[in-house]
N, CA, C and O of each residue as an XYZ file, in Angstrom:
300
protein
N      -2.199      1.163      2.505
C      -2.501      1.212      1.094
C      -1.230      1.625      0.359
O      -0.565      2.594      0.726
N      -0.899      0.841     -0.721
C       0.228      1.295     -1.626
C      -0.226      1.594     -2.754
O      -1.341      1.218     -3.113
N       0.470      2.234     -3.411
C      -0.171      2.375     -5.228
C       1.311      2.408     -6.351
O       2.425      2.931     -6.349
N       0.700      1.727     -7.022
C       1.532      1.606     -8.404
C       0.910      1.554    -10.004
O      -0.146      1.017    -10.335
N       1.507      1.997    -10.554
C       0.850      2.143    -11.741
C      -0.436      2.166    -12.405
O      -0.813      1.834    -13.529
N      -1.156      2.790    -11.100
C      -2.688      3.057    -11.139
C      -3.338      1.884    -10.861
O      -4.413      1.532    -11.347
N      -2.660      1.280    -10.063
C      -3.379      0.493     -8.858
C      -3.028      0.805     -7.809
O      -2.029      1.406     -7.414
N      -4.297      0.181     -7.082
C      -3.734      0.126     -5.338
C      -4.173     -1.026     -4.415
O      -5.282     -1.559     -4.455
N      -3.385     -1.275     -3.758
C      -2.924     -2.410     -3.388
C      -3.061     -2.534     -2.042
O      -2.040     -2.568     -1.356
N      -4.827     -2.656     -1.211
C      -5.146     -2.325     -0.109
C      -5.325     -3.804      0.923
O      -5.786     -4.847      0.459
N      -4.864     -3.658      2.402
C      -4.670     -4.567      3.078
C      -5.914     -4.220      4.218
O      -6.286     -3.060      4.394
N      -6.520     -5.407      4.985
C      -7.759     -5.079      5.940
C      -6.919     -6.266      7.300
O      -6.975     -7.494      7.242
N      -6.222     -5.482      8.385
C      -5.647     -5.964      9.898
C      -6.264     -5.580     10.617
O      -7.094     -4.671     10.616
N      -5.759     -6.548     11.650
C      -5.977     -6.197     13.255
C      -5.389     -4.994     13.510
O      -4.179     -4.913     13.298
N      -6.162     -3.743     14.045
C      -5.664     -2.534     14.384
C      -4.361     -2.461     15.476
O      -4.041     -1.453     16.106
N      -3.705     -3.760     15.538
C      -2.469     -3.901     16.893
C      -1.213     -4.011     15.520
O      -0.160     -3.422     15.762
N      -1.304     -4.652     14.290
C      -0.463     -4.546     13.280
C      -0.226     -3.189     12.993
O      -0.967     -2.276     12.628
N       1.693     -3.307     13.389
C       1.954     -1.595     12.702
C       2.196     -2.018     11.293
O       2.452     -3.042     10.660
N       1.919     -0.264     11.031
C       1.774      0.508      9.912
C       2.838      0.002      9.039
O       2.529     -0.345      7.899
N       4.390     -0.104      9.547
C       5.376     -0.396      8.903
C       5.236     -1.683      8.137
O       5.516     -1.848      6.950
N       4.724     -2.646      9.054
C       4.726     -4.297      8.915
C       3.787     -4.341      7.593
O       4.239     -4.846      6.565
N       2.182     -3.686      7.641
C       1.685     -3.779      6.405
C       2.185     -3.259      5.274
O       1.966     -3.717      4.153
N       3.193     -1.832      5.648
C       3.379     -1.481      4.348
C       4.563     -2.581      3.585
O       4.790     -2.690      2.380
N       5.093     -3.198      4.530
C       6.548     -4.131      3.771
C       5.368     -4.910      2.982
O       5.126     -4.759      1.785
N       4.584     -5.887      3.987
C       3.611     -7.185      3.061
C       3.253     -6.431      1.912
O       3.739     -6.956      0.911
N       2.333     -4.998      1.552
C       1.888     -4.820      0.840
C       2.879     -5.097     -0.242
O       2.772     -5.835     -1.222
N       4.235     -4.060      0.297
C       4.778     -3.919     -1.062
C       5.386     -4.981     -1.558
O       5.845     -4.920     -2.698
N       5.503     -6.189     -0.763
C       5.311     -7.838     -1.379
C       4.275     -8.281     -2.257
O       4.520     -9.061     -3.177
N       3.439     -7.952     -2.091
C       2.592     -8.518     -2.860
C       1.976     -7.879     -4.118
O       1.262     -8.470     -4.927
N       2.390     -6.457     -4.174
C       2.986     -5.355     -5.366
C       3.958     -6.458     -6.101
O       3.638     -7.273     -6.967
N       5.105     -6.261     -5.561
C       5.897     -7.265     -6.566
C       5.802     -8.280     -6.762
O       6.737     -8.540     -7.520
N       5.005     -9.531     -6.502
C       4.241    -10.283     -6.651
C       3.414    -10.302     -8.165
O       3.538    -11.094     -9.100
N       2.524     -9.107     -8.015
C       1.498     -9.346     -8.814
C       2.695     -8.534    -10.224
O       2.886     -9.311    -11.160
N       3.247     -7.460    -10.327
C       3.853     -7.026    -11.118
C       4.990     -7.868    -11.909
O       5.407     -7.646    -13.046
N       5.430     -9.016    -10.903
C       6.483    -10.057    -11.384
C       5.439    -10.420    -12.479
O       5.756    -10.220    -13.652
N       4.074    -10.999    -12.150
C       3.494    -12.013    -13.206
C       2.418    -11.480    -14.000
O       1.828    -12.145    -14.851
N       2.156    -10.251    -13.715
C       1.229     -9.145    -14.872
C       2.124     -7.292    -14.957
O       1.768     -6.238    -14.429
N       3.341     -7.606    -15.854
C       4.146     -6.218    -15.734
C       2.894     -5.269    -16.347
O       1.984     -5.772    -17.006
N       2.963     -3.960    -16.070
C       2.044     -2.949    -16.301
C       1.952     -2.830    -17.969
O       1.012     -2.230    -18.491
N       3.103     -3.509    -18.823
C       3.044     -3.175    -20.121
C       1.490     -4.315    -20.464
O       0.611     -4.185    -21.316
N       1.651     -5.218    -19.560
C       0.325     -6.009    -20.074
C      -0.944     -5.462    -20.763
O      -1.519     -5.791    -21.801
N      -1.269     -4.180    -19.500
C      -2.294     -3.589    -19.605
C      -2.119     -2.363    -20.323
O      -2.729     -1.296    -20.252
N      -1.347     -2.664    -20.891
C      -1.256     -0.638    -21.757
C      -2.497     -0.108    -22.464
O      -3.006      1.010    -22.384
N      -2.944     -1.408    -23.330
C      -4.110     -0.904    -24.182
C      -5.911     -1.407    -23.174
O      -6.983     -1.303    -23.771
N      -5.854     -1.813    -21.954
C      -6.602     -1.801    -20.620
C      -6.856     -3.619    -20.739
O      -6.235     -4.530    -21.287
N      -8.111     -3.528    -19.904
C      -7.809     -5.190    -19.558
C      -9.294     -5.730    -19.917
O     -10.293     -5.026    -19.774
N      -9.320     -6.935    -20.355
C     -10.809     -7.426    -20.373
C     -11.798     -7.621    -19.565
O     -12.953     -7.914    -19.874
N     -11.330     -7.451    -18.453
C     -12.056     -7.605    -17.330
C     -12.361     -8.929    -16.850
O     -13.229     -8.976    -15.979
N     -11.872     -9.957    -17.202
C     -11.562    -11.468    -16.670
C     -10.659    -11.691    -15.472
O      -9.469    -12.009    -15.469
N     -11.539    -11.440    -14.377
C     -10.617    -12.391    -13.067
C     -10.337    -13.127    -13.023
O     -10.022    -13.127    -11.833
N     -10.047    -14.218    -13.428
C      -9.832    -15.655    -13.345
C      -8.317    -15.679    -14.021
O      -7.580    -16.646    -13.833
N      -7.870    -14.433    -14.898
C      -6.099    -14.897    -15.291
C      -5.629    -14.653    -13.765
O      -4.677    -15.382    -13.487
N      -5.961    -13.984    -12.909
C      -5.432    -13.939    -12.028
C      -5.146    -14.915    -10.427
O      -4.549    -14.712     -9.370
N      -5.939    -15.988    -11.010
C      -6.077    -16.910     -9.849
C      -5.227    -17.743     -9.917
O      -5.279    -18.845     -9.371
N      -4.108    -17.212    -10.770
C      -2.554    -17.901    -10.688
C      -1.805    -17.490     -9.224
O      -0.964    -18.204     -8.679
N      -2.242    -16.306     -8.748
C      -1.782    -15.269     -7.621
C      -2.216    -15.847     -6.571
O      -1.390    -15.624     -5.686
N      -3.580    -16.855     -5.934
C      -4.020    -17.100     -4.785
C      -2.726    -18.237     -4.276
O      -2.089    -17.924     -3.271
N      -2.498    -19.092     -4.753
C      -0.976    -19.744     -4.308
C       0.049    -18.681     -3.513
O       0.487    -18.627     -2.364
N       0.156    -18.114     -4.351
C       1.731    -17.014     -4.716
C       1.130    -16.149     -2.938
O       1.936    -15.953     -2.027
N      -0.157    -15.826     -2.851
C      -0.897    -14.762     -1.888
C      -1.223    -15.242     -0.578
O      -1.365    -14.432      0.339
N      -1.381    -16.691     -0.361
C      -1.668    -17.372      0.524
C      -1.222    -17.142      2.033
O      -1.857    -17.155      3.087
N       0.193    -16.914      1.710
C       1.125    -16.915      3.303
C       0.707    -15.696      3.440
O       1.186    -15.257      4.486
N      -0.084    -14.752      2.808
C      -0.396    -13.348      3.633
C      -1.435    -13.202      4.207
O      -1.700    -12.333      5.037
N      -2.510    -14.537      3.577
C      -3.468    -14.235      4.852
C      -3.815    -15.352      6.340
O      -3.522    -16.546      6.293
N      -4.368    -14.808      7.392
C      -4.641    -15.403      8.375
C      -5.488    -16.580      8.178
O      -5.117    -17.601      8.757
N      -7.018    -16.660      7.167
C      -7.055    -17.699      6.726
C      -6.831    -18.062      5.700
O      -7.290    -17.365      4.795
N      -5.929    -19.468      5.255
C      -5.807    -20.316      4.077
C      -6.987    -20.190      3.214
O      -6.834    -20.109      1.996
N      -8.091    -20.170      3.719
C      -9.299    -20.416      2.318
C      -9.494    -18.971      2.024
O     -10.445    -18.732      1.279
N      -8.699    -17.810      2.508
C      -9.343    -16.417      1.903
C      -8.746    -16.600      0.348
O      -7.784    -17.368      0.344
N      -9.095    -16.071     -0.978
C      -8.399    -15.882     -1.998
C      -8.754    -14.115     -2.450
O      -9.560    -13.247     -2.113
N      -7.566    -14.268     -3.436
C      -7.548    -12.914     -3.618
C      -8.213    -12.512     -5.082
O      -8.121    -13.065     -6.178
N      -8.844    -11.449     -4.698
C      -9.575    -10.602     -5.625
C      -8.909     -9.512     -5.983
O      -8.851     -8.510     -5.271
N      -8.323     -9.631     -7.176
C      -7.370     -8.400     -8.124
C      -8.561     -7.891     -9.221
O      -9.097     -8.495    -10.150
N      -8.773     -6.222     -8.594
C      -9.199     -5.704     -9.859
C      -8.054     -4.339    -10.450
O      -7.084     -3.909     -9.825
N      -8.556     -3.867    -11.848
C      -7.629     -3.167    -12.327
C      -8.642     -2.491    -12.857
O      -8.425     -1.509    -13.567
């Protein structure tokens, strides 16, 4: 688990993946999501619409084992 700007940014492995290896991916995909929603986005909070974010399942893809998982960003 990583955290940034009052998120956190949690990964679910095979218990044989070290600790190190998830924390690098995570913090890939931290900068990932921060490249294309900087925290100033949300200063005044968020509408609660998932769907701006399904720009990210492309961008998220090579991190998971299966291709059809997509990612669910809440804030």
């Amino acid at each position: 688990m990583v955290g940034a700007h009052k998120l956190l940014f949690v990964a679910r492995t095979d218990l044989k993946v070290k600790d190190e290896e998830i924390h690098k991916i995570l913090q890939e995909i931290q900068g990932i999501f921060f490249a294309h929603f900087p925290p100033e986005t949300y200063k005044d909070g968020w509408d609660g619409n998932p769907d701006q974010f399904s720009i990210l399942d492309e961008l998220y893809d090579p991190f998971f084992a299966e291709s059809d998982e997509k990612v669910f960003t809440s804030i």
